[in-house]
N, C-alpha and C positions, 0 to 999 in steps of 0.2 A: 105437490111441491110448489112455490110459491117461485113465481116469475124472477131471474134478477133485476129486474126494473121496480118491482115491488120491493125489493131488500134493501134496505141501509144499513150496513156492515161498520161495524169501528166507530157507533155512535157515542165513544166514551172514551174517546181516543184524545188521551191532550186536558181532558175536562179538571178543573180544580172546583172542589166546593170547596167555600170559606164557612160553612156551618151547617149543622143536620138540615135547618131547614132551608137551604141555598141547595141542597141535596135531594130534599125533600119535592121541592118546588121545582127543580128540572125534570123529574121523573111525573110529576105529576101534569105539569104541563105537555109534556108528551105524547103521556097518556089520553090528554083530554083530545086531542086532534082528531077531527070527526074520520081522517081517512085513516087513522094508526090502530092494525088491528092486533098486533104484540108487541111486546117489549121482554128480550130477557139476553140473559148472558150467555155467549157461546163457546166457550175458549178464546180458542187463536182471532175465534172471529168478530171478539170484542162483547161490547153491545149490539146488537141486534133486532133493529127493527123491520115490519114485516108490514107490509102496506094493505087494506082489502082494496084497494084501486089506485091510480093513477092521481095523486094530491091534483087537487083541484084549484082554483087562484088563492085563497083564504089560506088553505091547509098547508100550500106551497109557502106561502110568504111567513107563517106560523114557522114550519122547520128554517126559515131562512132566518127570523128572527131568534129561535132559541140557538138555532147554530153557531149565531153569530154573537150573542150574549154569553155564550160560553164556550167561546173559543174553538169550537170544531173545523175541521176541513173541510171546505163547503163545495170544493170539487164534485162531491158525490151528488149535487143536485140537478149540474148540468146535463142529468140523462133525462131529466123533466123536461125539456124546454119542447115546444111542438110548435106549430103553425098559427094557434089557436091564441100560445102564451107569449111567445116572443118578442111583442113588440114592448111589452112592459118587463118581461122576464131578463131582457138581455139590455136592458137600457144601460149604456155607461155612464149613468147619472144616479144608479141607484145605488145605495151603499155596498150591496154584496158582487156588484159585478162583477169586480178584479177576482173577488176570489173564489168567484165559480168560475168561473169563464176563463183564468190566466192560459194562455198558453194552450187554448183547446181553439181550433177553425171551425167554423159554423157546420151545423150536420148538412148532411147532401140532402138536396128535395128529390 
């Protein structure tokens, strides 16, 4: 069974394509993300994707950008954030800040 820190649950949640291949192009780029090792539909639990590791800085800022290209809640990435990524990951200067970060207090060391 795969870790919940590895699952991104409701990855399709909210999403509007404007054309097959606006539809086309979000699953594909997806897919291509060196740490995304599923993609598939679950029911209640949306899209579903399934990590083989802990996204990395590239593969992070990748789901940050498609999330944010297409309208997803991006809350669900604030469970990334480590010792390692922080100083860039949580910068309030970066576009996705507010909407990872809204209303969540820094994790405990």
């Amino acid at each position: 069974m795969t870790e919940p820190i590895l699952t991104l649950d409701q990855m399709d949640t909210g999403v509007k394509f404007y054309h097959e291949a606006d539809e086309r192009a979000y699953f594909e780029w997806l897919q291509r993300i060196p740490c995304v090792e599923s993609v598939r539909g679950e029911g209640q639990r949306g899209l579903v994707v399934k990590l083989k590791r802990r996204p990395g800085e590239d593969d992070l800022r990748q789901l940050l950008a498609l999330a944010h290209r297409y309208g997803l809640d991006m809350c669900k990435f604030a469970k990334f954030e480590t010792a390692a990524n922080s100083h860039w990951f949580r910068d309030p200067k970066m576009y996705w800040h507010d909407s990872v970060f809204r209303a969540r207090a820094r994790p405990a060391k």
